[in-house]
C-alpha positions in Angstrom: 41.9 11.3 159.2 45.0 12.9 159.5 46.6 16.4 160.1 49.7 16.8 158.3 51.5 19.6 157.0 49.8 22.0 154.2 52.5 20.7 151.7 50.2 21.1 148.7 49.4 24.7 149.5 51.9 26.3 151.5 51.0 29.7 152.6 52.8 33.0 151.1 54.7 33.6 154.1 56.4 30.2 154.2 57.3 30.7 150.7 54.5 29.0 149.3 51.9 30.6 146.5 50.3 34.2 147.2 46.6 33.7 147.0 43.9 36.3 145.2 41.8 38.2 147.4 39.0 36.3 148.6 41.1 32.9 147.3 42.0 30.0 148.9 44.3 26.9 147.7 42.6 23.5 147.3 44.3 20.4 146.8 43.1 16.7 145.5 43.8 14.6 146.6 42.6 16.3 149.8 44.7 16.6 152.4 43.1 14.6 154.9 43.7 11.7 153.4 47.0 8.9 152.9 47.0 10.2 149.4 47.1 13.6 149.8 50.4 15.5 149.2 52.2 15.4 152.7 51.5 11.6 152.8 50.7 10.1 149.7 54.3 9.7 148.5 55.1 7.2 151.5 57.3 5.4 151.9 59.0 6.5 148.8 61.8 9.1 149.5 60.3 12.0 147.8 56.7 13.0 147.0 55.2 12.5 143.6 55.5 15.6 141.7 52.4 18.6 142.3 50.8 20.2 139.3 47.9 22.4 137.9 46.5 24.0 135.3 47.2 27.4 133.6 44.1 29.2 135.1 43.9 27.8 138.3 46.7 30.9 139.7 49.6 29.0 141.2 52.7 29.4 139.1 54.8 27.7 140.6 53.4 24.5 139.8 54.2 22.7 136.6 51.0 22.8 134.0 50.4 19.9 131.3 51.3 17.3 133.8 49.0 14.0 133.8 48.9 10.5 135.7 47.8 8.6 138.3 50.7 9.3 140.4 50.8 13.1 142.1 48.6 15.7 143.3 46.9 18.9 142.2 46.4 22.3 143.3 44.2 25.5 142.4 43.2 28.8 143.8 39.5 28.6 144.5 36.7 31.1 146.1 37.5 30.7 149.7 34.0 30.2 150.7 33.2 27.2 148.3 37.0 25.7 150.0 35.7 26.2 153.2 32.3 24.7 152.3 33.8 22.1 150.7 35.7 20.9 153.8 33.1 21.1 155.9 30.8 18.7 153.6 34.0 16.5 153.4 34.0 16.3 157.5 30.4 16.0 157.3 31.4 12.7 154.6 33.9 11.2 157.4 31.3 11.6 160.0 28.4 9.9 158.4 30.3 7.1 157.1 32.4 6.4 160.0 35.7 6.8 158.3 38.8 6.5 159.8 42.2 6.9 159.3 43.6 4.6 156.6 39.5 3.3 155.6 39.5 3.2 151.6 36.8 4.8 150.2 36.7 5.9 146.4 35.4 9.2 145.0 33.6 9.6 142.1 33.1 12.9 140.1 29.7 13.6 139.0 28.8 16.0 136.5 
């Protein structure tokens, strides 16, 4: 896995997107990964365009944006984000995934 730069969500004092109280940005594909917004561009000379969705709180992404190429971002309960991450770790862990291993991810209902 990799640690790159929170280019998806930058914080509010970097001039990135204010979050609600109790709020924090999330980001798919997740930053941990070669696909993730600080990486998944390369080697092209700039990143595939960010967008979101009208009630996910960051205006200053573009809404009504589809594709396979790009990445999204959304303001979600911090505590579900942080949750979240931890399961994802927990994911890497079990598997034994490294950086650059493919795996896919599948959304359940």
């Amino acid at each position: 896995m990799i640690r790159s730069p929170p280019t998806a969500c930058p914080q509010a004092s970097s001039g990135g997107y204010p979050r609600p109280t109790d709020y924090s940005c999330d980001e798919y594909p997740f930053r941990s990964t070669w696909q993730g917004a600080a990486t998944g561009s390369l080697p092209q000379p700039a990143p595939y365009p960010g967008r979101t969705f009208n009630w996910c709180q960051i205006s200053a992404l573009p809404t009504g944006s589809t594709g396979p190429n790009g990445w999204s971002a959304r303001m979600i309960p911090a505590g579900e984000n942080s949750s979240a991450g931890s399961r994802l770790n927990r994911f890497y862990i079990d598997n034994r995934v490294i950086e650059k291993d493919p795996f896919h991810v599948w959304i359940v209902d």
